[in-house]
C-alpha positions in Angstrom: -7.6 -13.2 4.0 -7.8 -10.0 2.9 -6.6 -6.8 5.1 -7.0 -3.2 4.6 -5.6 -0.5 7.6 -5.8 3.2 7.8 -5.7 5.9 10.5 -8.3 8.4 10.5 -8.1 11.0 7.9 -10.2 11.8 5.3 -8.4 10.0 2.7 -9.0 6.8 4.5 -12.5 7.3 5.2 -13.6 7.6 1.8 -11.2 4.6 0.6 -12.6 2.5 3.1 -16.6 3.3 2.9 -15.8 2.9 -1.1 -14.8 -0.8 -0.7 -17.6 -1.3 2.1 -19.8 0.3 -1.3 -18.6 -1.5 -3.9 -16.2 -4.2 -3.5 -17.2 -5.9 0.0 -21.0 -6.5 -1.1 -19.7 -8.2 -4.2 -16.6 -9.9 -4.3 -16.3 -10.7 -0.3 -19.4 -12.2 -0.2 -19.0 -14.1 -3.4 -16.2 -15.6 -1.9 -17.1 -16.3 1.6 -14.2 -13.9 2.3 -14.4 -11.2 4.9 -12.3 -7.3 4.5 -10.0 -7.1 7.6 -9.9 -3.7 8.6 -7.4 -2.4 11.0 -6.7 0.9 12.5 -9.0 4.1 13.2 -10.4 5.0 10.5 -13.7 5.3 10.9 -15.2 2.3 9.3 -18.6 3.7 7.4 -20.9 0.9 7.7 -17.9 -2.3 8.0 -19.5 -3.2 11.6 -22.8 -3.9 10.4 -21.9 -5.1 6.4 -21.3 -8.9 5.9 -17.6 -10.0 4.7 -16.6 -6.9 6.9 -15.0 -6.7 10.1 -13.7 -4.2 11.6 -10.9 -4.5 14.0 -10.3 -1.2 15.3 -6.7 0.1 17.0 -4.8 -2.4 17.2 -0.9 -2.4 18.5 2.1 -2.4 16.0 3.0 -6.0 16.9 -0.7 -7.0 16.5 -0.8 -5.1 12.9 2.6 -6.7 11.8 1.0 -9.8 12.5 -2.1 -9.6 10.9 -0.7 -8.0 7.6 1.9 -10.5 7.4 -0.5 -13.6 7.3 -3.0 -11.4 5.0 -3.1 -13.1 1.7 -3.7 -9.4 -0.1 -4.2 -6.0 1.3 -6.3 -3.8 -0.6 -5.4 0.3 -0.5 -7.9 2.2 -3.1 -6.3 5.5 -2.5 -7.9 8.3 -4.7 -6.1 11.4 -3.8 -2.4 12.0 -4.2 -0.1 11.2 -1.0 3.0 10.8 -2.3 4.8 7.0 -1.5 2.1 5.3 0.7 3.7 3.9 3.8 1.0 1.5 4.8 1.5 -0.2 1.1 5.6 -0.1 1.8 4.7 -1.6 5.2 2.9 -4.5 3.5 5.3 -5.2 1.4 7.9 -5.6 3.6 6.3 -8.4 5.4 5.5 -10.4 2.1 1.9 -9.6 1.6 1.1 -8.4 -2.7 -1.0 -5.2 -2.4 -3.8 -4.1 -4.8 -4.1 -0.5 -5.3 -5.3 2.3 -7.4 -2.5 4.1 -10.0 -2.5 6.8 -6.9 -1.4 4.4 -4.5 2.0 4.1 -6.9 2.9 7.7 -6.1 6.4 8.3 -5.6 7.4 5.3 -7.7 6.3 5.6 -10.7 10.2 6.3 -12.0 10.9 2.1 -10.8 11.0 -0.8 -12.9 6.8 -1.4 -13.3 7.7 -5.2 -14.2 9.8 -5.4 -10.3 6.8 -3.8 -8.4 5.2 -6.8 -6.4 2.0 -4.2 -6.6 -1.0 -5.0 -8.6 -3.1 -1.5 -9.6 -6.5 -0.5 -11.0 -8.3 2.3 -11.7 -11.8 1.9 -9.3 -13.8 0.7 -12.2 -11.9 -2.4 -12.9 -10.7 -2.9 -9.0 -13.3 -5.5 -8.2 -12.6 -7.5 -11.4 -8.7 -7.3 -10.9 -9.2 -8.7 -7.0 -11.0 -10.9 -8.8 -8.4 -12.1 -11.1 -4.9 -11.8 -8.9 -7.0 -13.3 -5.8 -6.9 -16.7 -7.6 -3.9 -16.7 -9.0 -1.4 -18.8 -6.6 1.8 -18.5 -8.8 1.5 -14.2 -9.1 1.1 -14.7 -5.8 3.7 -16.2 -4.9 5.8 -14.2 -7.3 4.6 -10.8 -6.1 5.1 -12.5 -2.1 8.7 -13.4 -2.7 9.5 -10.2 -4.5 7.9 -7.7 -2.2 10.3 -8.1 0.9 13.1 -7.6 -1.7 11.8 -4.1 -3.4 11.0 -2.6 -0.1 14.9 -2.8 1.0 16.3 -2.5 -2.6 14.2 1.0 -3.1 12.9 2.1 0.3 15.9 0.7 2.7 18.1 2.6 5.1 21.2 2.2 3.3 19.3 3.3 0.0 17.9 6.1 1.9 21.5 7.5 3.5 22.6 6.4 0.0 20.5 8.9 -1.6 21.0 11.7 1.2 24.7 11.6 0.6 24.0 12.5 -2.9 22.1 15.2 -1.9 24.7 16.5 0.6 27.3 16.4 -2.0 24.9 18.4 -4.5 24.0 21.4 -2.1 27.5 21.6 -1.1 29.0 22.1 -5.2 25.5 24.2 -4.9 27.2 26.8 -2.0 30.6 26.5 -3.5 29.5 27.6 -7.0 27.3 30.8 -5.6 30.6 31.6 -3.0 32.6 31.7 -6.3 30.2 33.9 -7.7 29.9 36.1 -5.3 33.6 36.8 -5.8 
């Protein structure tokens, strides 16, 4: 299936009553295919829209367990929030993501080709899900490599890796202003 999760904020709300406007009544229905939503965000009109159910709060093992046997999670995100969690938290457990060029903030410097993450901008979203939903073998490709990009870019030894080199810069920072101060 397909899964989309948010807490309540306003970001959420709006990218959440956008697919219940524009992408649940055509390509979820076309398909037979119901949007999964998790989480608090309010769900403007999911409860009463066919090919969308709303799951409400749900607890972290219940949310690890539904993104990881979601086929796709969807995560239209039209304001700037800097690296998305909830699209690194998909990826870690395997499951390709479809998002808008927003959603791909804070790593827009990697490799595009490694990204297991599929964008569009919000015209072309529904035919994109359209295309990639379909598509076993990029798929499978972007489900094998997501697990792998989360750790290689987002891990905790990447992480102290790059905090090191951060230490190491501030400190050749305060040497070079005490030896100017001299």
């Amino acid at each position: 299936g397909v899964i989309y999760f948010g807490y309540e904020n306003d970001e959420n709300a709006m990218s959440l009553t956008w697919l219940v406007e524009n992408i649940v009544p055509t390509f979820f229905r076309k398909h037979g295919e119901s949007l999964h939503v998790y989480g608090s965000v309010e769900a403007s009109g999911c409860g009463t829209t066919t090919g969308c159910v709303y799951h409400g709060p749900v607890s972290d093992d219940e949310l690890s367990a539904a993104i990881s046997s979601a086929r796709w999670m969807v995560a239209p995100i039209f304001r700037s929030v800097g690296i998305s969690t909830k699209i690194l938290k998909a990826l870690s457990s395997g499951t390709p993501v479809l998002t808008t060029l927003l959603g791909m903030g804070g790593m827009e410097h990697l490799d595009r080709k490694r990204i297991p993450v599929i964008t569009a901008d919000a015209r072309s979203f529904s035919t994109r899900l359209e295309e990639v939903y379909n598509d076993r073998r990029l798929w499978q490709g972007l489900h094998a490599r997501a697990p792998e990009f989360v750790t290689k870019y987002f891990g905790l030894s990447t992480v102290v890796d790059a905090n090191r080199k951060i230490v190491r810069t501030l400190r050749k920072m305060r040497g070079r202003q005490r030896g100017a101060k001299k």
